[in-house]
Short mmCIF file of the C-alpha atoms (twelve columns), coordinates in Angstrom:
data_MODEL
# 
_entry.id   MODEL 
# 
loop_
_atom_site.group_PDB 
_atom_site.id 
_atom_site.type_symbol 
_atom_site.label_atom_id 
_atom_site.label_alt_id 
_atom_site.label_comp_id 
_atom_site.label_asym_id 
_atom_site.label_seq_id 
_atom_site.Cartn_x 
_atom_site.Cartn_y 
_atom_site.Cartn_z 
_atom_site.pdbx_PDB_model_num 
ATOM 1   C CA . UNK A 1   42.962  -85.022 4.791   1 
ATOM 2   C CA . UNK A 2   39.191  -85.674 5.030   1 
ATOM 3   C CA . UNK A 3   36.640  -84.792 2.172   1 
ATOM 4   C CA . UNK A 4   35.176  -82.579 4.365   1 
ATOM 5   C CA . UNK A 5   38.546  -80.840 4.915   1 
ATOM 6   C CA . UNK A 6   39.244  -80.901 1.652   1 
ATOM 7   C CA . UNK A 7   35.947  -79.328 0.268   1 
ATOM 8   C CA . UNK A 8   36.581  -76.748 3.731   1 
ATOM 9   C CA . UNK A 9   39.963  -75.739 2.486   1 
ATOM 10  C CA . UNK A 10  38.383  -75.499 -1.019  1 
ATOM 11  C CA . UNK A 11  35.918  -72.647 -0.320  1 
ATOM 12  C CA . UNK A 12  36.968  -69.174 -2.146  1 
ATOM 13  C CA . UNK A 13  38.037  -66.385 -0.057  1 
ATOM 14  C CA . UNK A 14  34.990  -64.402 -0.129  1 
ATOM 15  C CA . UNK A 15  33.512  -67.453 1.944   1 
ATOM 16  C CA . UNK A 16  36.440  -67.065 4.385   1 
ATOM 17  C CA . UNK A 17  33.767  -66.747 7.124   1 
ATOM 18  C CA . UNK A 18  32.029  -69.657 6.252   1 
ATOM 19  C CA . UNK A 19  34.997  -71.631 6.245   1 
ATOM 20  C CA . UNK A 20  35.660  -70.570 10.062  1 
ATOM 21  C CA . UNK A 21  31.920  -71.634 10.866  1 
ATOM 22  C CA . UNK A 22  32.005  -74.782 9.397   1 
ATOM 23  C CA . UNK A 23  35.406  -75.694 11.508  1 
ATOM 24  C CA . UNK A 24  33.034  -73.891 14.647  1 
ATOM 25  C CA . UNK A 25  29.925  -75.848 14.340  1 
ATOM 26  C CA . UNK A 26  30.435  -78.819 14.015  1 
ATOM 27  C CA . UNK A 27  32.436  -79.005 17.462  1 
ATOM 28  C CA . UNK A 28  31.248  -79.393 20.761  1 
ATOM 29  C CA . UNK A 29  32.567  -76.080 22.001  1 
ATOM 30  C CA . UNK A 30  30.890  -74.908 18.736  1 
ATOM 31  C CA . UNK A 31  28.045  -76.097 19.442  1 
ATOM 32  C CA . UNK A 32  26.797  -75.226 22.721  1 
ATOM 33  C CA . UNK A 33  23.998  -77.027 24.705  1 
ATOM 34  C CA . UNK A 34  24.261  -80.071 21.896  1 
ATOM 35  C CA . UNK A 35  26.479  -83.772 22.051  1 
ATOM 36  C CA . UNK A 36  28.708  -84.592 19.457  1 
ATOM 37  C CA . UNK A 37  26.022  -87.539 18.090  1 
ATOM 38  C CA . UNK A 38  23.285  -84.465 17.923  1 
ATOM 39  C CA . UNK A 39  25.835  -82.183 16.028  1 
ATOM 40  C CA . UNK A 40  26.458  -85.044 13.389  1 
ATOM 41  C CA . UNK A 41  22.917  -86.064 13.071  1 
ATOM 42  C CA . UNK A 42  22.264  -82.022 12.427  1 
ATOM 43  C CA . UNK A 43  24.877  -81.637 10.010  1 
ATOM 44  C CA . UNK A 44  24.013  -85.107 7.742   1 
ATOM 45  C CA . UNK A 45  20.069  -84.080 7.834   1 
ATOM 46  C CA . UNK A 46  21.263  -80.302 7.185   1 
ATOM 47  C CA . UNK A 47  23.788  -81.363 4.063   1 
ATOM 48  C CA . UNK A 48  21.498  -83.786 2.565   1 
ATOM 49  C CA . UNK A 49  18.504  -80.848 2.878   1 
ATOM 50  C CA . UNK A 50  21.092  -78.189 1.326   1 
ATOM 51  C CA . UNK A 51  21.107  -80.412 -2.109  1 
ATOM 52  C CA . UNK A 52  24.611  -80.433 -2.673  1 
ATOM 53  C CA . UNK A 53  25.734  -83.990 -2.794  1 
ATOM 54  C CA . UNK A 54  29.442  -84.243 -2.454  1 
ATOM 55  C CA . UNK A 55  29.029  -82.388 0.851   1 
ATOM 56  C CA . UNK A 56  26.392  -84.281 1.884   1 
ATOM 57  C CA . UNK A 57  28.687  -87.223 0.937   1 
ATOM 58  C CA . UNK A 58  31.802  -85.434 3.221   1 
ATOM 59  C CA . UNK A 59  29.647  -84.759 6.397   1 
ATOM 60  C CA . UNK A 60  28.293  -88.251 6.308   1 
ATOM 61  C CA . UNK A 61  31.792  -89.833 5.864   1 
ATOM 62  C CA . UNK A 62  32.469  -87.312 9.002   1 
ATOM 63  C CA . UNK A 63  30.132  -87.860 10.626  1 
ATOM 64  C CA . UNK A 64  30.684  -92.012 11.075  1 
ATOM 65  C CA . UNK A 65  32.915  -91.341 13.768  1 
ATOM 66  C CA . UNK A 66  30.374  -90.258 15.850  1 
ATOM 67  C CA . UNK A 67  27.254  -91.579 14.524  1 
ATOM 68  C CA . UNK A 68  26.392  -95.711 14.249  1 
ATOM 69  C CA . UNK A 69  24.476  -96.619 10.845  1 
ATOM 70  C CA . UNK A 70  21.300  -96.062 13.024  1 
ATOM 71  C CA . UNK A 71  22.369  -92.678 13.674  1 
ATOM 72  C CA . UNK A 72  22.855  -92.174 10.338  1 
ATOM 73  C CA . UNK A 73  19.719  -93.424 8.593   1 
ATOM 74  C CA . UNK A 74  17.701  -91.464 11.584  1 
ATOM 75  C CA . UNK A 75  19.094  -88.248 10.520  1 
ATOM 76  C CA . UNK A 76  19.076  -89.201 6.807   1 
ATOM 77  C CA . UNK A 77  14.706  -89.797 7.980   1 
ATOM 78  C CA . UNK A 78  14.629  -86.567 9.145   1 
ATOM 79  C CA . UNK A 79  15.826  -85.404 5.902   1 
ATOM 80  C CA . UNK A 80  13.863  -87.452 3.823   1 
ATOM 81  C CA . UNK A 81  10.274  -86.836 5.966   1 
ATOM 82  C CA . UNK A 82  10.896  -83.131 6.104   1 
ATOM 83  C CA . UNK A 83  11.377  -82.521 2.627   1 
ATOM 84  C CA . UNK A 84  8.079   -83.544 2.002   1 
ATOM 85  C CA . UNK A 85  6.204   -81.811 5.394   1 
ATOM 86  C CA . UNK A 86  8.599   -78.692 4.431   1 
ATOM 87  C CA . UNK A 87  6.381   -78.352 0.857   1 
ATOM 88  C CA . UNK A 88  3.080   -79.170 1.801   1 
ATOM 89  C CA . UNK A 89  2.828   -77.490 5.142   1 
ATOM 90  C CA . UNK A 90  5.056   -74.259 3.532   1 
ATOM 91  C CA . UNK A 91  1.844   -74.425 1.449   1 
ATOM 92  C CA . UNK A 92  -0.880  -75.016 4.037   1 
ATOM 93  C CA . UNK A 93  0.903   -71.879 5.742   1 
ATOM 94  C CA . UNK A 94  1.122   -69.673 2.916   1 
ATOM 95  C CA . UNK A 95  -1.898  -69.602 1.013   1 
ATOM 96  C CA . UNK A 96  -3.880  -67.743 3.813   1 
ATOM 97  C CA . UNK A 97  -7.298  -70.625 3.272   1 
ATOM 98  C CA . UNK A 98  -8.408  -71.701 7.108   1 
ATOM 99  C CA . UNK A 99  -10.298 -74.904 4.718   1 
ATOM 100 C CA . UNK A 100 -6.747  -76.027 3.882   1 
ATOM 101 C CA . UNK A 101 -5.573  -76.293 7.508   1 
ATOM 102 C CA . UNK A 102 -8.573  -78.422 8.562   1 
ATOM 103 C CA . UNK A 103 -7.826  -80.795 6.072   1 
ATOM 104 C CA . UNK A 104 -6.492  -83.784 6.653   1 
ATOM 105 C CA . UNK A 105 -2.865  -84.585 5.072   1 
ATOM 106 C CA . UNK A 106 -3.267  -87.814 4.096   1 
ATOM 107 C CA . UNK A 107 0.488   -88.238 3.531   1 
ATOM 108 C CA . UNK A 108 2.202   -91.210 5.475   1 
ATOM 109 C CA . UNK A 109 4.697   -89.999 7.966   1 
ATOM 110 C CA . UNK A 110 5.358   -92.854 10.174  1 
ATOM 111 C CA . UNK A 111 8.714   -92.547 10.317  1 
ATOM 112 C CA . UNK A 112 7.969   -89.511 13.126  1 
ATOM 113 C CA . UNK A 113 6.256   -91.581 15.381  1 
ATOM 114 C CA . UNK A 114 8.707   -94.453 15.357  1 
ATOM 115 C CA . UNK A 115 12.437  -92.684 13.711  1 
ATOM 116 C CA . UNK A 116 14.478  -95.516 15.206  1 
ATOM 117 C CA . UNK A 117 16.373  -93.142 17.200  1 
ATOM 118 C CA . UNK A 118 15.948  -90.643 19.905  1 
ATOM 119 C CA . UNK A 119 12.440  -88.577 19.428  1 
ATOM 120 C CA . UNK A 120 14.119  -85.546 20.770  1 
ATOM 121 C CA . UNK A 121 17.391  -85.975 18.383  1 
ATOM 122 C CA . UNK A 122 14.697  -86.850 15.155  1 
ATOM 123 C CA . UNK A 123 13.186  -83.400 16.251  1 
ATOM 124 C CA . UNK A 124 16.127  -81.488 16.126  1 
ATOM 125 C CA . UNK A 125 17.344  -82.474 13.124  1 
ATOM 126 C CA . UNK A 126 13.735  -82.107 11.971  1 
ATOM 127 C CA . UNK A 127 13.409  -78.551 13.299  1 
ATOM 128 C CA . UNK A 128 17.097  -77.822 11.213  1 
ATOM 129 C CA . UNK A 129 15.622  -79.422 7.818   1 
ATOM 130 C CA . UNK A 130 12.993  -77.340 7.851   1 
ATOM 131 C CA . UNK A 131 14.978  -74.088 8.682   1 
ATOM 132 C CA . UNK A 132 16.523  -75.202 5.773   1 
ATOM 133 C CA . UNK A 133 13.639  -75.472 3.516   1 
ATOM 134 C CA . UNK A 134 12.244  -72.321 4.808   1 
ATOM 135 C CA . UNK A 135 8.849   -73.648 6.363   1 
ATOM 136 C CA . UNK A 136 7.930   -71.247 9.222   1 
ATOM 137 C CA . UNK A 137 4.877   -73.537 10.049  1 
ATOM 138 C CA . UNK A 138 7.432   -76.490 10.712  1 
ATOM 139 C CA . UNK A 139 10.074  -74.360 12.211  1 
ATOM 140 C CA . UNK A 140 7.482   -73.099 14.776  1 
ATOM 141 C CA . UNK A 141 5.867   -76.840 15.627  1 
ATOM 142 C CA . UNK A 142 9.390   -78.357 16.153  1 
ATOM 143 C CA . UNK A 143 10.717  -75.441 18.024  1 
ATOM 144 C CA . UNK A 144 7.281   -76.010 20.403  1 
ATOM 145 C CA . UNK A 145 7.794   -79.182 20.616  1 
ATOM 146 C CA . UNK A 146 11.600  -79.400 21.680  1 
ATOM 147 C CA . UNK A 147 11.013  -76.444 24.015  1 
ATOM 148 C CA . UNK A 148 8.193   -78.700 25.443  1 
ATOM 149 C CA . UNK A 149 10.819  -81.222 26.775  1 
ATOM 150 C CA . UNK A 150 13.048  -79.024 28.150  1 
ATOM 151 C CA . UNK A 151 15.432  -78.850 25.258  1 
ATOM 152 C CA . UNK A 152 17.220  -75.190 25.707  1 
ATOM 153 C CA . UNK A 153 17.402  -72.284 23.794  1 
ATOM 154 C CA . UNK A 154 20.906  -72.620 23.215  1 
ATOM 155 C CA . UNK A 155 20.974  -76.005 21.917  1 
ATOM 156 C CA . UNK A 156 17.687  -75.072 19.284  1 
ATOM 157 C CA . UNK A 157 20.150  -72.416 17.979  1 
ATOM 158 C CA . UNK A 158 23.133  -74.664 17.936  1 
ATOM 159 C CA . UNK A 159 21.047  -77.114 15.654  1 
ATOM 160 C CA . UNK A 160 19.797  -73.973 13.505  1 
ATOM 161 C CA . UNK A 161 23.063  -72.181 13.350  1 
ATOM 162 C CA . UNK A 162 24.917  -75.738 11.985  1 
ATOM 163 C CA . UNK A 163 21.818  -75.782 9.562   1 
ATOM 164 C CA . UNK A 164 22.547  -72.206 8.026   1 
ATOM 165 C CA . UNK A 165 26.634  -72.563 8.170   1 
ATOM 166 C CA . UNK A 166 25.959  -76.181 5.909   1 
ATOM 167 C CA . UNK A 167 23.285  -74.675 3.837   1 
ATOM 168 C CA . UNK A 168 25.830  -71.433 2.722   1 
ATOM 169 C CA . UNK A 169 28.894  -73.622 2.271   1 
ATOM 170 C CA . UNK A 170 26.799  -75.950 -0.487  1 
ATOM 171 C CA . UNK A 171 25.512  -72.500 -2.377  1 
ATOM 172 C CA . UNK A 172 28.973  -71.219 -2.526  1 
ATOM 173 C CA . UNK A 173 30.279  -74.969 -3.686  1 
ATOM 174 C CA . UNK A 174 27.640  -75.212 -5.707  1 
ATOM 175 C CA . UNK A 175 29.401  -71.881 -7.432  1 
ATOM 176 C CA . UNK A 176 32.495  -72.773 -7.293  1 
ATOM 177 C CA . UNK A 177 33.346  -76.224 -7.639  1 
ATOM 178 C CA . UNK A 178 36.268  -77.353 -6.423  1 
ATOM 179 C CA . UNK A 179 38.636  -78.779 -8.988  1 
ATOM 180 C CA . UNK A 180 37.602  -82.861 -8.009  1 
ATOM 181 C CA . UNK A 181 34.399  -82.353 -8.370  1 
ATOM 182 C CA . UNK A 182 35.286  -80.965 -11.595 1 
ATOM 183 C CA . UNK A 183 37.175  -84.133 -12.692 1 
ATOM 184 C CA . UNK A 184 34.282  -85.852 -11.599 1 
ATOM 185 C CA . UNK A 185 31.822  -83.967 -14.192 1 
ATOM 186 C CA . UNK A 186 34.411  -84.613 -17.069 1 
# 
């Protein structure tokens, strides 16, 4: 059995629904309008932006069967450069001053021009972080953007709807451990 069937099967029964998602998702037929390398890429950004490390660790190991080390590092970028757009743009957005939105960034974010993968893939998983992280400025450019090049409806939700089913299953593990991870602590 896989970590990520293990830490699955682990979920309490309140979470029942959650555990039927995560199954859903991360599938093909699950995931309508996506490929199986998308719906990886999704879930390893998506884990590593829901904080909870041995599910991050679980989806990655998953994730290899579809998903080259390129694919892998890509998605991990997405992570990584979103978690710092996600902040500072959350902010831009939020405090309501037109002087902070003409101002310049001046934060390095190369990686988005050149992600070593697919721009439309890097997007997706992009557009996931930061439904994640709860930045409605991001959300809104990536969503644009994707819609822009003819990516549909249905596959933006797929990538969102993998991004919330990843993001409730590390809360509830992250309040109820399962018993190896509470070895692990010991």
């Amino acid at each position: 059995m896989s970590a990520l069937e293990q830490l699955r099967d682990s979920l309490p029964d309140y979470a029942r629904d959650l555990k039927l998602n995560l199954g859903s998702v991360l599938t093909v037929q699950g995931a309508p309008g996506l490929t199986a390398r998308q719906i990886w890429g999704t879930a390893v950004a998506s884990a590593i932006a829901s904080r909870h490390l041995p599910l991050a660790q679980a989806i990655e190991a998953a994730a290899r069967a579809e998903l080259d080390e390129v694919g892998i590092t890509g998605a991990k970028a997405a992570a990584a450069i979103m978690g710092m757009n996600n902040i500072y743009y959350r902010f831009v957005h939020l405090v309501g001053d037109a002087d902070y939105q003409s101002m310049p960034a001046r934060l390095r974010m190369n990686v988005m021009a050149n992600p070593g993968i697919d721009k439309l893939d890097f997007e997706l998983y992009s557009l996931a972080v930061s439904a994640v992280n709860g930045c409605g400025l991001c959300i809104e450019s990536h969503e644009k953007l994707l819609r822009k090049h003819e990516v549909s409806r249905e596959a933006i939700q797929s990538a969102v709807r993998i991004a919330a089913v990843i993001h409730a299953v590390a809360r509830v593990l992250e309040q109820a451990p399962t018993a190896a991870e509470v070895g692990l602590a010991a």
